[in-house]
C-alpha positions, 0 to 999 in steps of 0.5 A: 751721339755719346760724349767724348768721355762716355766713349772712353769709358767703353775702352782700355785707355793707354794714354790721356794726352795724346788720347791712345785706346783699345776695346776689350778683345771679345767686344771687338770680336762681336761685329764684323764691322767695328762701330765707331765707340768701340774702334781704336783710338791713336793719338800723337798729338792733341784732338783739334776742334775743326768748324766744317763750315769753315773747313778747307783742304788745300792741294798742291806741289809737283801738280799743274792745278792747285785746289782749294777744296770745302767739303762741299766742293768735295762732295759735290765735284767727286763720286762717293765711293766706300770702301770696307777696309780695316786699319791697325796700329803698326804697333798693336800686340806691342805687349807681347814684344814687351814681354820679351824685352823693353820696347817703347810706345803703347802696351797694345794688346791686339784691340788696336785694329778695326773694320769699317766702312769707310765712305768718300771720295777717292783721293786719285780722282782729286789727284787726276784733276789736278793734273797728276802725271800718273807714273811718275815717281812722286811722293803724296804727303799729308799734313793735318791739323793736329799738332805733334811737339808744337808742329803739324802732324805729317805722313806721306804714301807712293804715288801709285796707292794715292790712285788706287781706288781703294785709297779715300779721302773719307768723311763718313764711317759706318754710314755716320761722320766721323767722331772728332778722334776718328778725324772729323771732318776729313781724313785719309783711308790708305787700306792695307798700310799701316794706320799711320798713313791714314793722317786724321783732321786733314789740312793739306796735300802736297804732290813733291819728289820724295818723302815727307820730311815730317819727324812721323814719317822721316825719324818714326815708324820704322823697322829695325833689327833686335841689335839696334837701340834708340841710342844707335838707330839711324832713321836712314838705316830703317825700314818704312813701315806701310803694308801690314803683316800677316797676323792673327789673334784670338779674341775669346776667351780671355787670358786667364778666362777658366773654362768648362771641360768640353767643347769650347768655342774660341774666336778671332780675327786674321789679318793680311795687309794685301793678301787673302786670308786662306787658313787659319790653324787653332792649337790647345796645347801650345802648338804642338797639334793644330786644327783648322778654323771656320773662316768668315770673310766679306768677299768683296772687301779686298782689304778687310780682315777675316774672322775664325771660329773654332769648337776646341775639346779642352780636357781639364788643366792648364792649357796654351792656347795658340793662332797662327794664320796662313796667306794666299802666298802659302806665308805663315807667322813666326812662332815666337815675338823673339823672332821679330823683337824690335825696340820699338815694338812694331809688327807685332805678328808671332803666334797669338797665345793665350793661357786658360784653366780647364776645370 
């Protein structure tokens, strides 16, 4: 296995401590499924070293039965399911809001996003021999072992995704145990959310009547108009952030890449948090004409990403190229990051641009 640093050095690095980043673009194209050195990293606080011999997962709260679970245990008392799904950063393509207006967190470009076969257990199995009463309004909070400003990261998800099927408490990724920054030894897949409610390194899961109150889930990762600031946002006023939206990205060529007159071939991903990707429209001038995208899609990975591909004839000169995919809902994006600038940066999901020259 390559060392911590090697695989860092294969990614557009954002942050050191916390450790935030990103592949190239085209590496992230080249493979349906996303090998491990090449997905994203996110990062709030430090990368705890975890001994999986020693390890322990502990479930309580509004539950009849409290466990204590090893990963044997976990293995050994559930199925093993594995879900194919994609994760992304509530903020990836953050630079494109930044080039609007100021926003905080991490420059992503549109590399903070991956697909992988995620194997486990299925947390609603774990959650039903507890004795979960299924229906009810309840709240499944997440702690783990990593800590964020001296205290442990949190999240929380509606009861009705933790029993989803397609929800794990995973162990593996691509067929191989997760690397330490993907969450060795244990972590949460909640596919279709944001990447934030899929905590790393887990420690603890609490079944309780409302919301984590941890900072991450209670005070961050939420929606607010383009009038509110950091000075007047009240977290109580804001939108939670969990499914994802519809976007798109084009991932080859490059910004600024200087092509050859002709045909041109030009590649990326779509992308809905629960809903199918049905068309995927492709513009050489900006978005004044548009043509459709060849789409590639697993069919049997409900919550995995679909990609496109496209042979545009690009006469010589500067040329906008522009993406923007469409939903089984008929829901398209917006044409411009204006539309849903934020000061924080997130959902970042107004037409993909991407400026090249044309010799």
């Amino acid at each position: 296995m390559s060392s911590l640093a090697e695989r860092r050095a294969r990614l557009i690095v954002h942050g050191e401590t916390p450790y935030n980043a990103e592949p190239p673009l085209a590496r992230l194209r080249a493979s349906y499924r996303t090998a491990a050195d090449d997905f994203y990293v996110r990062s709030h606080g430090d990368l705890p070293e975890i001994d999986a011999d020693g390890y322990r997962l502990r479930l309580d709260g509004a539950i009849p039965t409290a466990l204590e679970l090893s990963l044997e245990s976990l293995r050994s008392r559930y199925a093993e399911a594995t879900v194919t799904a994609t994760m992304q950063c509530a903020g990836n393509r953050r630079a494109d809001m930044r080039a609007v207006a100021p926003v905080s967190g991490d420059p992503w470009d549109g590399g903070a996003i991956g697909t992988a076969d995620w194997t486990g257990i299925r947390l609603g199995d774990v959650l039903r021999e507890a004795g979960i009463a299924e229906g009810a309004d309840l709240h499944v909070a997440f702690e783990s072992h990593d800590l964020v400003e001296g205290r442990p990261y949190g999240a929380s998800i509606p009861l009705a995704k933790a029993l989803a099927p397609e929800t794990l408490l995973a162990f593996a990724m691509n067929g191989a145990p997760l690397l330490p920054e993907h969450g060795f030894p244990l972590r949460a897949v909640v596919p279709g959310f944001a990447g934030v409610r899929s905590p790393k390194w887990l420690k603890r899961i609490t079944v309780q009547d409302h919301p984590s109150d941890n900072p991450i889930q209670a005070e961050d990762y939420k929606l607010f108009p383009p009038d509110v600031t950091a000075e007047t946002a009240d977290p109580a006023r804001g939108h939670t952030i969990n499914t994802m939206p519809l976007n798109a990205v084009i991932c080859e060529p490059a910004r600024g890449a200087r092509l050859a007159a002709g045909s041109n071939t030009v590649r990326g991903y779509g992308v809905s948090g629960d809903r199918a990707v049905v068309r995927v429209d492709v513009s050489g001038d900006g978005g004044r004409t548009w043509a459709q995208a060849a789409l590639e899609h697993d069919a049997q990975a409900h919550f995995a990403w679909t990609f496109w591909t496209i042979d545009l004839d690009l006469p010589p000169g500067e040329h906008e190229l522009a993406v923007r995919a469409w939903d089984e809902a008929g829901q398209t994006q917006p044409a411009l990051p204006d539309d849903t600038w934020n000061y924080k940066g997130y959902l970042s999901a107004a037409w993909h641009r991407v400026r090249v020259a044309v010799e």
